[in-house]
N, CA, C and O of each residue as an XYZ file, in Angstrom:
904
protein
N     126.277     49.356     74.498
C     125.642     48.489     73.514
C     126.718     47.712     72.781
O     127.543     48.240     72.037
N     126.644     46.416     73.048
C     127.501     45.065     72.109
C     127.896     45.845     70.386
O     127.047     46.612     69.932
N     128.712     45.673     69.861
C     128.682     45.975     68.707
C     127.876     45.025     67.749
O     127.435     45.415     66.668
N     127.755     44.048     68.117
C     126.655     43.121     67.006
C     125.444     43.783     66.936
O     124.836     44.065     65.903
N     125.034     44.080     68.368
C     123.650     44.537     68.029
C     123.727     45.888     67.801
O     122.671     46.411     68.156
N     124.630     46.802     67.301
C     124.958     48.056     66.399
C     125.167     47.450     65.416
O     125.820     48.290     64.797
N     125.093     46.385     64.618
C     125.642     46.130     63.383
C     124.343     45.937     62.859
O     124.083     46.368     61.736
N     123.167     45.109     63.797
C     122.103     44.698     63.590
C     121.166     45.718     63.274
O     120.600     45.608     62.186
N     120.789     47.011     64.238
C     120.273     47.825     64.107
C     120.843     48.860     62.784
O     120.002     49.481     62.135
N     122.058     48.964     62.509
C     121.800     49.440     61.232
C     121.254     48.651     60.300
O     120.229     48.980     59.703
N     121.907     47.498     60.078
C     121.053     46.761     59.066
C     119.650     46.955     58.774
O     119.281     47.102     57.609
N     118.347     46.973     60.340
C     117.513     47.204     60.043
C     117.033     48.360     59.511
O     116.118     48.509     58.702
N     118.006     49.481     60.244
C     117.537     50.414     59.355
C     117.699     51.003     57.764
O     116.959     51.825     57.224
N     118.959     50.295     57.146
C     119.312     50.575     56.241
C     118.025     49.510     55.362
O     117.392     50.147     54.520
N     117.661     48.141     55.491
C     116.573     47.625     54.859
C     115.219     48.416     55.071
O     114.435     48.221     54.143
N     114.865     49.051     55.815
C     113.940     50.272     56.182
C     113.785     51.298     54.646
O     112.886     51.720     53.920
N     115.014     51.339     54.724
C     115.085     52.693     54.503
C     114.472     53.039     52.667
O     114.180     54.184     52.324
N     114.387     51.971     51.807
C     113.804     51.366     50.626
C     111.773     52.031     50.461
O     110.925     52.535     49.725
N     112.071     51.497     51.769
C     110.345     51.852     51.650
C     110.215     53.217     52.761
O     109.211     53.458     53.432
N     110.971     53.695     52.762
C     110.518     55.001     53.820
C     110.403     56.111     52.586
O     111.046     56.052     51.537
N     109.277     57.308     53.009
C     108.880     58.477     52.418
C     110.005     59.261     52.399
O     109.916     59.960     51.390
N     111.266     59.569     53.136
C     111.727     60.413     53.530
C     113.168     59.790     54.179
O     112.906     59.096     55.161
N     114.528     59.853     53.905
C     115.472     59.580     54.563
C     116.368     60.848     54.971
O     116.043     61.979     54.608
N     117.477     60.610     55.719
C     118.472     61.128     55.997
C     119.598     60.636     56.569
O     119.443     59.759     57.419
N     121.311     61.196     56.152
C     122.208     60.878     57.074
C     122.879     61.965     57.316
O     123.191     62.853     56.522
N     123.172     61.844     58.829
C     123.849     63.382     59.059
C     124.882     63.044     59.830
O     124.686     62.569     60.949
N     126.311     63.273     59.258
C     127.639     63.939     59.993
C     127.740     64.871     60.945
O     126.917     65.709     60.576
N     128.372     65.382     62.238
C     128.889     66.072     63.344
C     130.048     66.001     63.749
O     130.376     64.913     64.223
N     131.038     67.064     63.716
C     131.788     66.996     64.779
C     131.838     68.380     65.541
O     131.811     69.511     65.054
N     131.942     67.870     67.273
C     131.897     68.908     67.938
C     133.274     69.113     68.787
O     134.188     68.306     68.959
N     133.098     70.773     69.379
C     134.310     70.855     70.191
C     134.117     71.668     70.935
O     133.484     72.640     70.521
N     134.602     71.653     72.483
C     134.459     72.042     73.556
C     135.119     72.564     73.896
O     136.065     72.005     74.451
N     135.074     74.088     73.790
C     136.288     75.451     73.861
C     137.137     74.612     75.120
O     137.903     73.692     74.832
N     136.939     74.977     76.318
C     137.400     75.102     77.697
C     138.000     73.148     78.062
O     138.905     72.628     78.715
N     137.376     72.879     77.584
C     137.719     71.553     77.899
C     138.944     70.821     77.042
O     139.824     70.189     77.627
N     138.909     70.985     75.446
C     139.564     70.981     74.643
C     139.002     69.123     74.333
O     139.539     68.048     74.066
N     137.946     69.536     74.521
C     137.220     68.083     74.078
C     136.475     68.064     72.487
O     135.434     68.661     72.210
N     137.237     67.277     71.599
C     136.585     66.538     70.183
C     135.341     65.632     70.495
O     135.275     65.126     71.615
N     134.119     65.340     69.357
C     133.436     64.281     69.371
C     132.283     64.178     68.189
O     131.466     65.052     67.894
N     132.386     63.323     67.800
C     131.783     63.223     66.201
C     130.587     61.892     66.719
O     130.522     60.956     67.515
N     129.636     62.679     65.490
C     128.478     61.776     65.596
C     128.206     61.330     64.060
O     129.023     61.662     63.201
N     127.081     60.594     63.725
C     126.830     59.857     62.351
C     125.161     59.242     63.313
O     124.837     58.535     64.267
N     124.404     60.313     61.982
C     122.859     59.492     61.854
C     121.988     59.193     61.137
O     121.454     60.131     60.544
N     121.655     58.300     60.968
C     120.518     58.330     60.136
C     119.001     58.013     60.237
O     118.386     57.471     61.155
N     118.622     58.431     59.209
C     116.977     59.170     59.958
C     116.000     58.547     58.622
O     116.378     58.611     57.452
N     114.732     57.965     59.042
C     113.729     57.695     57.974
C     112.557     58.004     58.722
O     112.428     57.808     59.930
N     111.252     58.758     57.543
C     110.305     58.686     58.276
C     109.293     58.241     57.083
O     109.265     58.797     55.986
N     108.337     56.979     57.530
C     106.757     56.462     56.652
C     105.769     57.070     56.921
O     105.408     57.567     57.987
N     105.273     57.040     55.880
C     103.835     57.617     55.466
C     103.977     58.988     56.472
O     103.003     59.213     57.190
N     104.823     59.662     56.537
C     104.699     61.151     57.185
C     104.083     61.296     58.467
O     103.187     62.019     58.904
N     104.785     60.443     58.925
C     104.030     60.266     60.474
C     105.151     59.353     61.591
O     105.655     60.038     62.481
N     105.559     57.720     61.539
C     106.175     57.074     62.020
C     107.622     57.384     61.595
O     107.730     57.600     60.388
N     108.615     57.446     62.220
C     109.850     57.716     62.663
C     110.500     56.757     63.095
O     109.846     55.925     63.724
N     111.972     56.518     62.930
C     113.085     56.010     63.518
C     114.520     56.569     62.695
O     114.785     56.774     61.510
N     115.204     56.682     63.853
C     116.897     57.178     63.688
C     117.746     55.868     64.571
O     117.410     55.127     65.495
N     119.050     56.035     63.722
C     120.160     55.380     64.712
C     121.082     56.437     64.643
O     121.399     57.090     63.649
N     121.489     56.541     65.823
C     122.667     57.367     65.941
C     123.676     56.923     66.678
O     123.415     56.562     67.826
N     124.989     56.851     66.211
C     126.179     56.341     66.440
C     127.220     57.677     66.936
O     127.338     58.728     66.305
N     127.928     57.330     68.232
C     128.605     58.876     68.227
C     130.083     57.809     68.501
O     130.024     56.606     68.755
N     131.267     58.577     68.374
C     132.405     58.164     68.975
C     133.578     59.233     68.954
O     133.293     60.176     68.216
N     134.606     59.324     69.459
C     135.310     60.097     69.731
C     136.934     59.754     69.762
O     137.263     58.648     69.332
N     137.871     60.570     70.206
C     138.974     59.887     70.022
C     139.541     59.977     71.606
O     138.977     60.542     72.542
N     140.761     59.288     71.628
C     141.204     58.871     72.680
C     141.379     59.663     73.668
O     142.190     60.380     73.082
N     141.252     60.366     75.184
C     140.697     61.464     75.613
C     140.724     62.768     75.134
O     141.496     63.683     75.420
N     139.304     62.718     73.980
C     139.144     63.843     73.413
C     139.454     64.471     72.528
O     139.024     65.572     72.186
N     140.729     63.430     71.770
C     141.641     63.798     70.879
C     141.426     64.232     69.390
O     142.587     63.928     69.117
N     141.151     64.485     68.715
C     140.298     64.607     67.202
C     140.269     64.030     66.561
O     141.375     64.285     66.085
N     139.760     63.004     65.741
C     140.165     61.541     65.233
C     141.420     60.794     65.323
O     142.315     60.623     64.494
N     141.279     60.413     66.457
C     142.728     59.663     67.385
C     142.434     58.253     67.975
O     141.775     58.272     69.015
N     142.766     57.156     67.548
C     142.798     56.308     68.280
C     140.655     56.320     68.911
O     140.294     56.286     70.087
N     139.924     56.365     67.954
C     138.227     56.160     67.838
C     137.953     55.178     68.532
O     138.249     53.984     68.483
N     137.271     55.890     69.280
C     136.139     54.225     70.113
C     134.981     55.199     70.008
O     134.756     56.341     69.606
N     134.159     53.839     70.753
C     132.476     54.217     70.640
C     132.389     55.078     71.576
O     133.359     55.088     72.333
N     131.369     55.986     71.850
C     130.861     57.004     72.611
C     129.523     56.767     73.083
O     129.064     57.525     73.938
N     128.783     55.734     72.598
C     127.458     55.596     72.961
C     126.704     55.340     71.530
O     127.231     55.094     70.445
N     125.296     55.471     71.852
C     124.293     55.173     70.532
C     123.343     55.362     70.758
O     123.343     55.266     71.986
N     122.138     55.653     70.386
C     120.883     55.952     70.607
C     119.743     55.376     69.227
O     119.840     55.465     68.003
N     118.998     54.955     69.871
C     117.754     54.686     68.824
C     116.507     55.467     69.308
O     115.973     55.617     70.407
N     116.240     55.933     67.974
C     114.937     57.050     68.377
C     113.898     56.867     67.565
O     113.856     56.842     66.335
N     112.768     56.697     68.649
C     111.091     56.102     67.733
C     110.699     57.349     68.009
O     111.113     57.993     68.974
N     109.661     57.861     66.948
C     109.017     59.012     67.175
C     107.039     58.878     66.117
O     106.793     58.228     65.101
N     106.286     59.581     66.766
C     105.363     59.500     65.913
C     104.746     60.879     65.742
O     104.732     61.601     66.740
N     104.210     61.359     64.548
C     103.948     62.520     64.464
C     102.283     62.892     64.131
O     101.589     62.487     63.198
N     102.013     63.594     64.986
C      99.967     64.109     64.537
C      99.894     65.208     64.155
O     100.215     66.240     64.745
N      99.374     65.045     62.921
C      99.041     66.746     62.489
C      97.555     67.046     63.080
O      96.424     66.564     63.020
N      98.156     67.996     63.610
C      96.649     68.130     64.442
C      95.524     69.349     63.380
O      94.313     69.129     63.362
N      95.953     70.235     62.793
C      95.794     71.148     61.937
C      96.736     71.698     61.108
O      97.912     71.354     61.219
N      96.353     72.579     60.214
C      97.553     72.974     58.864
C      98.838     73.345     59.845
O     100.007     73.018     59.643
N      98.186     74.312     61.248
C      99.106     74.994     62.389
C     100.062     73.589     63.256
O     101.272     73.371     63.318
N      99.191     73.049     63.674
C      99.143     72.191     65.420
C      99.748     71.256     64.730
O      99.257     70.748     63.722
N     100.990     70.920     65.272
C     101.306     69.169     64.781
C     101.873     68.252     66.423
O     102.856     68.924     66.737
N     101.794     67.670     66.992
C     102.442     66.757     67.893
C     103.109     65.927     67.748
O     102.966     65.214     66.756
N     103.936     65.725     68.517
C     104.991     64.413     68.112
C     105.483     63.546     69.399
O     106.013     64.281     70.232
N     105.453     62.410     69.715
C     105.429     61.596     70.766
C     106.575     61.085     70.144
O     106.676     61.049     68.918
N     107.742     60.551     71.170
C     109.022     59.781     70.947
C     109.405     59.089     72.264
O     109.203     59.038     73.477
N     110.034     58.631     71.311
C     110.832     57.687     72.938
C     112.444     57.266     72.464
O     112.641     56.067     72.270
N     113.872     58.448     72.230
C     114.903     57.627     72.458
C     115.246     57.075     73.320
O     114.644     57.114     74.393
N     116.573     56.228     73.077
C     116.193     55.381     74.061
C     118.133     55.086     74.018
O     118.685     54.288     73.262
N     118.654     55.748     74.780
C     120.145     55.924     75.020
C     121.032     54.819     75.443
O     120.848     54.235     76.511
N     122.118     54.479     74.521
C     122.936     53.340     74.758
C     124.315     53.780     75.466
O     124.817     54.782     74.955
N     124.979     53.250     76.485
C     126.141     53.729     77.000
C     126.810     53.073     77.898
O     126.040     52.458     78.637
N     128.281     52.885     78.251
C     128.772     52.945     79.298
C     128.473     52.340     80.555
O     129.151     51.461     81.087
N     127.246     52.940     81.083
C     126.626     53.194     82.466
C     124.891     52.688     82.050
O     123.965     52.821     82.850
N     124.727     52.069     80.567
C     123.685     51.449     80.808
C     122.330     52.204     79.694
O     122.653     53.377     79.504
N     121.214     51.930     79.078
C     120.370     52.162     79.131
C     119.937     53.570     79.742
O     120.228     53.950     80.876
N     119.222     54.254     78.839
C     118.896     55.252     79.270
C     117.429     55.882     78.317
O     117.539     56.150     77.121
N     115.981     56.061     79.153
C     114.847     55.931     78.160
C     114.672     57.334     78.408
O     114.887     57.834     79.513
N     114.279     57.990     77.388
C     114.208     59.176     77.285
C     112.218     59.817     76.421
O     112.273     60.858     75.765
N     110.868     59.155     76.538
C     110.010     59.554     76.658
C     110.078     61.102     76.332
O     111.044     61.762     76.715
N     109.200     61.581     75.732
C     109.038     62.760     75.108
C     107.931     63.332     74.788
O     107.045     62.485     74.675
N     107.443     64.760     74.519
C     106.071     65.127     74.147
C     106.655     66.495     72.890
O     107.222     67.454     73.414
N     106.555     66.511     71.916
C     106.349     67.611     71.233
C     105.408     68.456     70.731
O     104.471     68.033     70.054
N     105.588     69.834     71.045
C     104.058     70.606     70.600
C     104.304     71.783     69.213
O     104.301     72.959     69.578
N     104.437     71.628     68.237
C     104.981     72.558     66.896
C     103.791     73.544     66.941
O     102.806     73.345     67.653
N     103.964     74.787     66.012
C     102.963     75.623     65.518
C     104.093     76.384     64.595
O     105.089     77.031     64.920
N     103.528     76.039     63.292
C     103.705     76.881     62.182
C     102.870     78.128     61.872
O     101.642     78.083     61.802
N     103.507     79.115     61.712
C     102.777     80.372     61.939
C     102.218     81.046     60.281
O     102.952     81.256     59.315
N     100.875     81.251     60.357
C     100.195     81.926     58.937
C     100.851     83.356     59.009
O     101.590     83.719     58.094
N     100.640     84.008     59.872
C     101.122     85.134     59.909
C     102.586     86.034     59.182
O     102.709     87.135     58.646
N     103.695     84.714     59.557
C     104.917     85.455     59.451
C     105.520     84.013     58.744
O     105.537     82.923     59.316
N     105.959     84.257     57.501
C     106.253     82.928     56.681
C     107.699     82.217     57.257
O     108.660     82.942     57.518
N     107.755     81.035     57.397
C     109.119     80.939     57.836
C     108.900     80.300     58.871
O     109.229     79.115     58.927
N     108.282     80.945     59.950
C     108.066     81.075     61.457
C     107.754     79.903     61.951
O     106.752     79.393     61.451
N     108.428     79.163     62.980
C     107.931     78.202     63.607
C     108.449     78.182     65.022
O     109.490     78.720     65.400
N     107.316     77.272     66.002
C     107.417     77.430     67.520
C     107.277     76.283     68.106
O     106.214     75.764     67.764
N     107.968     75.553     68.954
C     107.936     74.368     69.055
C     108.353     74.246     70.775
O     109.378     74.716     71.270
N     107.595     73.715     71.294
C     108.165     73.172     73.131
C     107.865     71.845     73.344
O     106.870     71.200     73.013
N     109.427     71.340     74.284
C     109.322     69.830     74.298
C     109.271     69.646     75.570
O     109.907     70.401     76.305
N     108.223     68.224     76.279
C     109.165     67.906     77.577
C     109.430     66.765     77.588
O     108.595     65.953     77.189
N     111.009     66.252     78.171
C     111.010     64.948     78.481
C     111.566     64.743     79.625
O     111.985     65.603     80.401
N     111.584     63.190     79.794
C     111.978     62.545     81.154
C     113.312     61.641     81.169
O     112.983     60.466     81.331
N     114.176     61.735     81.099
C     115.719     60.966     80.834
C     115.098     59.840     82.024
O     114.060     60.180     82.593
N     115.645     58.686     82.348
C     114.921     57.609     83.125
C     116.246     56.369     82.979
O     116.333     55.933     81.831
N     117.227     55.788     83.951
C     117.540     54.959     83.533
C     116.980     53.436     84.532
O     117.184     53.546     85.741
N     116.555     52.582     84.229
C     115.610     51.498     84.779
C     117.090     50.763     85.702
O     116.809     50.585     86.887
N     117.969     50.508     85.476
C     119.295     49.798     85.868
C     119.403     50.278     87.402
O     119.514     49.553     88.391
N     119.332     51.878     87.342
C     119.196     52.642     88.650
C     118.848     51.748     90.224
O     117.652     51.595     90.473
N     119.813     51.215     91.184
C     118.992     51.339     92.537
C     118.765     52.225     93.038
O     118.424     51.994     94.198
N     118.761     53.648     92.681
C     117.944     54.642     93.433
C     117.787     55.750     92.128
O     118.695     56.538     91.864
N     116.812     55.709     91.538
C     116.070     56.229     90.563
C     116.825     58.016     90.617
O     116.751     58.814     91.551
N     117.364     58.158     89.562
C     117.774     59.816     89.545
C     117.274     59.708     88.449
O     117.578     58.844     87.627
N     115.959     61.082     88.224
C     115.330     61.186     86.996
C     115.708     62.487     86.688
O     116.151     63.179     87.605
N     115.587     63.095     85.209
C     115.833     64.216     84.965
C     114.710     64.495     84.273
O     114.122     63.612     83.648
N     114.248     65.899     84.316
C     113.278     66.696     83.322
C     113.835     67.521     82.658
O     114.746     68.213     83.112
N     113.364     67.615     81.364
C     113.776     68.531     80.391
C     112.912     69.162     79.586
O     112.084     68.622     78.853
N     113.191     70.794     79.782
C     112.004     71.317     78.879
C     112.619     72.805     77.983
O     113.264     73.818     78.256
N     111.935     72.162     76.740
C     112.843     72.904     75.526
C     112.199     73.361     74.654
O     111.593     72.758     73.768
N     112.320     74.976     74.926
C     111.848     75.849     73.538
C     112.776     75.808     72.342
O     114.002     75.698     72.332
N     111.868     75.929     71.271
C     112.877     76.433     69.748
C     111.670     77.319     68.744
O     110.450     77.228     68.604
N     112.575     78.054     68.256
C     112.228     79.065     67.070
C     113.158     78.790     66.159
O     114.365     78.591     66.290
N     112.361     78.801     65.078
C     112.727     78.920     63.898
C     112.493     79.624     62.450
O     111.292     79.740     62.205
N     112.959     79.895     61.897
C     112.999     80.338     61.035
C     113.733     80.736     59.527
O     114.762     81.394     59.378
N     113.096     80.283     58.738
C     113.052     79.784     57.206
C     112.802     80.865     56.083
O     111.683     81.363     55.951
N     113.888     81.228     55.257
C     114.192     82.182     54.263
C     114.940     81.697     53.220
O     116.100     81.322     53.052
N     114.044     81.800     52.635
C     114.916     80.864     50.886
C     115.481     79.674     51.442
O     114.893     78.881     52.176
N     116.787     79.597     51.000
C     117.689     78.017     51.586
C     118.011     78.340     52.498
O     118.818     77.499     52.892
N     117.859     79.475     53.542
C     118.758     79.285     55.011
C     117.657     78.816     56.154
O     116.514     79.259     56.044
N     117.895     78.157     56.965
C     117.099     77.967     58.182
C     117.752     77.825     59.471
O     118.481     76.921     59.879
N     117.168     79.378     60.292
C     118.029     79.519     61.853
C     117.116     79.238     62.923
O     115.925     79.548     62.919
N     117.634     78.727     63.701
C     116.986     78.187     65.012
C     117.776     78.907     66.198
O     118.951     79.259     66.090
N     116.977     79.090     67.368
C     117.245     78.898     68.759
C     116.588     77.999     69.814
O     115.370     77.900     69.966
N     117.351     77.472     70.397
C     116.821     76.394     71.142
C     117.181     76.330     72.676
O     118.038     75.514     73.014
N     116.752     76.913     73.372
C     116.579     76.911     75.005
C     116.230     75.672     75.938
O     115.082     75.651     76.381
N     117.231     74.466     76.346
C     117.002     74.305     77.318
C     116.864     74.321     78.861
O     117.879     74.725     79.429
N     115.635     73.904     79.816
C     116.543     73.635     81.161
C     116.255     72.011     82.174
O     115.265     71.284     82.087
N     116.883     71.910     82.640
C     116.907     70.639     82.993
C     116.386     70.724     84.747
O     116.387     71.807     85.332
N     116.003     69.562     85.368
C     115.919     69.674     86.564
C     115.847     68.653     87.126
O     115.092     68.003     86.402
N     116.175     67.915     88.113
C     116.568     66.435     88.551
C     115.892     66.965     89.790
O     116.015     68.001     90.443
N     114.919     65.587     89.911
C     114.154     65.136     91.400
C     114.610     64.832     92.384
O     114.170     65.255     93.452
N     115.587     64.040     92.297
C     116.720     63.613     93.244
C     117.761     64.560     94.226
O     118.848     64.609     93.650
N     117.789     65.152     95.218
C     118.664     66.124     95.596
C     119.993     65.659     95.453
O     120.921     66.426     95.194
N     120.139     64.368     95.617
C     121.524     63.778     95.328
C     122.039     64.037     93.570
O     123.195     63.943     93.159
N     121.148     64.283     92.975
C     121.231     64.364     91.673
C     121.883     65.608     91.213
O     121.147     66.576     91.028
N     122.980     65.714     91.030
C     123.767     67.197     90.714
C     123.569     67.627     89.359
O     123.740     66.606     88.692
N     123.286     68.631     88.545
C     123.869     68.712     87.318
C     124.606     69.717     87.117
O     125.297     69.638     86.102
N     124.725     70.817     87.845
C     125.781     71.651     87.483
C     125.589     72.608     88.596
O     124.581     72.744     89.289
N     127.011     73.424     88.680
C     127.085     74.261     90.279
C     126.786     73.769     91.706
O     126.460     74.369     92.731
N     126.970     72.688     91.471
C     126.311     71.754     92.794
C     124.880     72.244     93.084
O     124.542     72.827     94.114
N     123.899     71.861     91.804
C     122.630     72.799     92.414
C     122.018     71.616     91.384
O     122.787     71.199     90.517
N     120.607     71.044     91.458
C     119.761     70.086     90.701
C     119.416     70.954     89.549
O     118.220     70.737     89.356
N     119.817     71.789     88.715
C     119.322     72.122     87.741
C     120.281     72.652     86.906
O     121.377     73.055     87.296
N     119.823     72.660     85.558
C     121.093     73.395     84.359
C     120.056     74.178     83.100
O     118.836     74.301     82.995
N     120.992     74.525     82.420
C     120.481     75.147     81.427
C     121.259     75.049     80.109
O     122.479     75.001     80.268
N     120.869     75.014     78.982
C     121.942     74.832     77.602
C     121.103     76.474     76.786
O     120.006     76.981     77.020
N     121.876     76.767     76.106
C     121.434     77.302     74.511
C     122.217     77.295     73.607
O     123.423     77.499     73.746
N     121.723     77.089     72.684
C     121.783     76.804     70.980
C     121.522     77.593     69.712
O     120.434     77.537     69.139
N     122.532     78.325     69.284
C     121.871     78.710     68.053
C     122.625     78.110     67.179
O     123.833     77.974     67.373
N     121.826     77.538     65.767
C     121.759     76.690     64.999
C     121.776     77.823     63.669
O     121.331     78.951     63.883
N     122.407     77.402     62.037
C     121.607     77.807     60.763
C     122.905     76.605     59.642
O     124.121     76.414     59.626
N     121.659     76.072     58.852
C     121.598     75.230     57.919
C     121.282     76.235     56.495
O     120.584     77.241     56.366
N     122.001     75.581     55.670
C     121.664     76.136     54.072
C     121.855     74.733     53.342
O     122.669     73.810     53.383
N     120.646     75.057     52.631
C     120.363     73.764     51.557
C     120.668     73.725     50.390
O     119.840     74.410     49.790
N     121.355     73.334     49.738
C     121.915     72.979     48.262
C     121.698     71.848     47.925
O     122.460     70.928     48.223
N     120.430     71.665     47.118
C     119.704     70.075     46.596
C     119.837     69.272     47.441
O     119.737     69.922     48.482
N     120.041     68.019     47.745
C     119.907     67.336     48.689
C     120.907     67.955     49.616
O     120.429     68.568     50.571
N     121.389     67.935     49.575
C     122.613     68.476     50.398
C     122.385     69.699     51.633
O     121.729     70.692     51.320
N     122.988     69.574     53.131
C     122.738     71.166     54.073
C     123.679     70.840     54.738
O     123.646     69.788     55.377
N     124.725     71.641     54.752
C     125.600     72.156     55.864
C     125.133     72.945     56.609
O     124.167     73.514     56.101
N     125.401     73.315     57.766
C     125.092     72.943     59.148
C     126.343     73.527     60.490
O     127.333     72.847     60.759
N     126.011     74.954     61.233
C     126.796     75.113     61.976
C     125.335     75.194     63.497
O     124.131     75.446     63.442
N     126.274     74.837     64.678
C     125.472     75.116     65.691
C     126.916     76.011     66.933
O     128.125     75.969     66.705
N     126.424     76.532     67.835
C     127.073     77.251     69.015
C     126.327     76.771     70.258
O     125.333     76.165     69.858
N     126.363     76.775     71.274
C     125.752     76.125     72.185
C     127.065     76.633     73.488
O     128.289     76.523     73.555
N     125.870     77.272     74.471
C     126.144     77.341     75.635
C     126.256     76.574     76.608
O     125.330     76.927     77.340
N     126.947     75.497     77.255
C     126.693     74.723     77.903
C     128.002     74.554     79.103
O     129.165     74.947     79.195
N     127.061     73.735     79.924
C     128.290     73.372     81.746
C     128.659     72.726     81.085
O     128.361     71.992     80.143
N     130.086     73.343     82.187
C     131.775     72.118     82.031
C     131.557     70.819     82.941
O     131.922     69.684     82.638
N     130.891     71.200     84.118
C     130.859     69.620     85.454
C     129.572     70.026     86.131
O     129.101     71.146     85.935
N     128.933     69.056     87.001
C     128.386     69.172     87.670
C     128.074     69.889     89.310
O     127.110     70.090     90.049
N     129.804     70.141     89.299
C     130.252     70.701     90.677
C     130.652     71.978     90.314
O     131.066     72.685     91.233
N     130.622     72.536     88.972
C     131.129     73.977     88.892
C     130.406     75.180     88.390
O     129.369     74.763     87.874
N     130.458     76.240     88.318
C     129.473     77.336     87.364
C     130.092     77.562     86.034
O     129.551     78.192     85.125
N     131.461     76.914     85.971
C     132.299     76.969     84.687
C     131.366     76.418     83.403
O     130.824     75.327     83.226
N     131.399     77.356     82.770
C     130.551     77.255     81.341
C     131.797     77.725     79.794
O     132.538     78.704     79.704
N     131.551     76.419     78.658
C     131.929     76.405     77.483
C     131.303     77.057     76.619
O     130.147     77.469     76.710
N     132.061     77.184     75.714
C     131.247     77.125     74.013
C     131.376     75.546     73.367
O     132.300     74.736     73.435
N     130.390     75.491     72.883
C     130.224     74.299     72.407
C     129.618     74.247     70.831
O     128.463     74.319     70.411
N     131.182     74.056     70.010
C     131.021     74.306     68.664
C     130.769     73.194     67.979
O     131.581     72.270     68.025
N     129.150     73.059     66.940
C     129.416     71.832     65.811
C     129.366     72.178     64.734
O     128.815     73.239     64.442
N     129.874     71.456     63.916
C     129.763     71.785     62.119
C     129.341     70.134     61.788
O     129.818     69.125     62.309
N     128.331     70.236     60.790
C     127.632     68.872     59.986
C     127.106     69.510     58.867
O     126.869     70.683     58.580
N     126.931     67.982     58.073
C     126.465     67.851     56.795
C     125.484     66.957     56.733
O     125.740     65.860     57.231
N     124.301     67.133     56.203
C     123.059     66.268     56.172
C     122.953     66.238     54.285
O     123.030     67.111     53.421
N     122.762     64.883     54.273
C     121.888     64.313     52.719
C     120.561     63.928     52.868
O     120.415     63.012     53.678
N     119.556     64.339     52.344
C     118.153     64.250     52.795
C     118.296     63.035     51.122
O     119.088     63.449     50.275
N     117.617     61.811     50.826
C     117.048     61.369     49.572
C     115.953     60.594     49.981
O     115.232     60.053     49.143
């Protein structure tokens, strides 16, 4: 993505952001035990009338991998999302990011299914699926992705786990071990201090597509909700 039209899209969102119910900006930086790979992200998030959604997210990194070294862009993403409360429990959420990079465009379609639980306070259950899709493609390699999370909420702390796995249609389509499929996990916990939540995550994840070699994949962020 041109940098003008990253200059543009914040703009819109920062004029957005006046009349939105709900904002956010959130800091990341991550690091990749085995690889010895740095990479920092920056987003921000508004949502109207408790329902319509949009984020920009800006990532960049330093010069191979380096920790704020010599910064270029890493990509960008814009993310529409809409949300249905289906009951006090049932909520849905339809999105569509939509991935900037390198190698092009990349639409990412989505379905979310939440359930907040009466039972056990705190408690929440959530499964996603989406379709990664890039249109540029002469021979279409699609990916599926389908992702559990739990959560759970106690005073100011809130911990998550988040299970993905992936699976590509394409046999030519590798994602890891030379085999069409992968897997990530995530555990996540945030603590809130007034607007303010710091923010650690761990994450299991492949080193290449050709190997069974698996990282840790460490982030630390800070989110301002106003």
């Amino acid at each position: 993505m041109s940098l003008h039209r990253l200059v543009l899209l914040i703009c819109v969102v920062l004029l957005m952001c006046s009349n939105a119910d709900a904002a956010s900006l959130d800091f990341r930086q991550e690091y990749k035990s085995s690889t010895d790979q740095h990479a920092s992200r920056v987003k921000m998030g508004h949502t109207f009338d408790g329902r319509f959604s949009v984020g920009l997210e800006l990532k960049f990194k330093g010069a191979e991998g380096k920790f704020m070294e010599d910064l270029q862009s890493n990509g960008s993403e814009l993310d529409l999302g809409y949300r249905i409360k289906l009951n006090d429990q049932w909520t849905l959420i339809t999105g569509m990011p939509i991935e900037f990079g390198s190698s092009g465009a990349t639409y990412k379609p989505q379905l979310r299914l939440t359930y907040k639980s009466d039972a056990i306070d705190g408690l929440s259950l959530s499964g996603r699926y989406r379709l990664d899709v890039k249109p540029g493609e002469d021979i279409k390699h699609l990916r599926h992705r389908y992702t559990v999370n739990i959560g759970y909420k106690v005073e100011n702390w809130t911990f998550g786990f988040e299970g993905n796995y992936y699976y590509a249609d394409n046999s030519e389509y590798l994602l890891y071990n030379d085999s069409r499929t992968n897997y990530e996990n995530n555990l996540t916990a945030h603590y809130k201090i007034g607007n303010w939540s710091p923010w650690v995550e761990f994450g299991d994840v492949s080193v290449s597509d050709d190997s069974s070699q698996r990282e840790l994949r460490s982030r630390i962020g800070i989110r301002y909700s106003f």
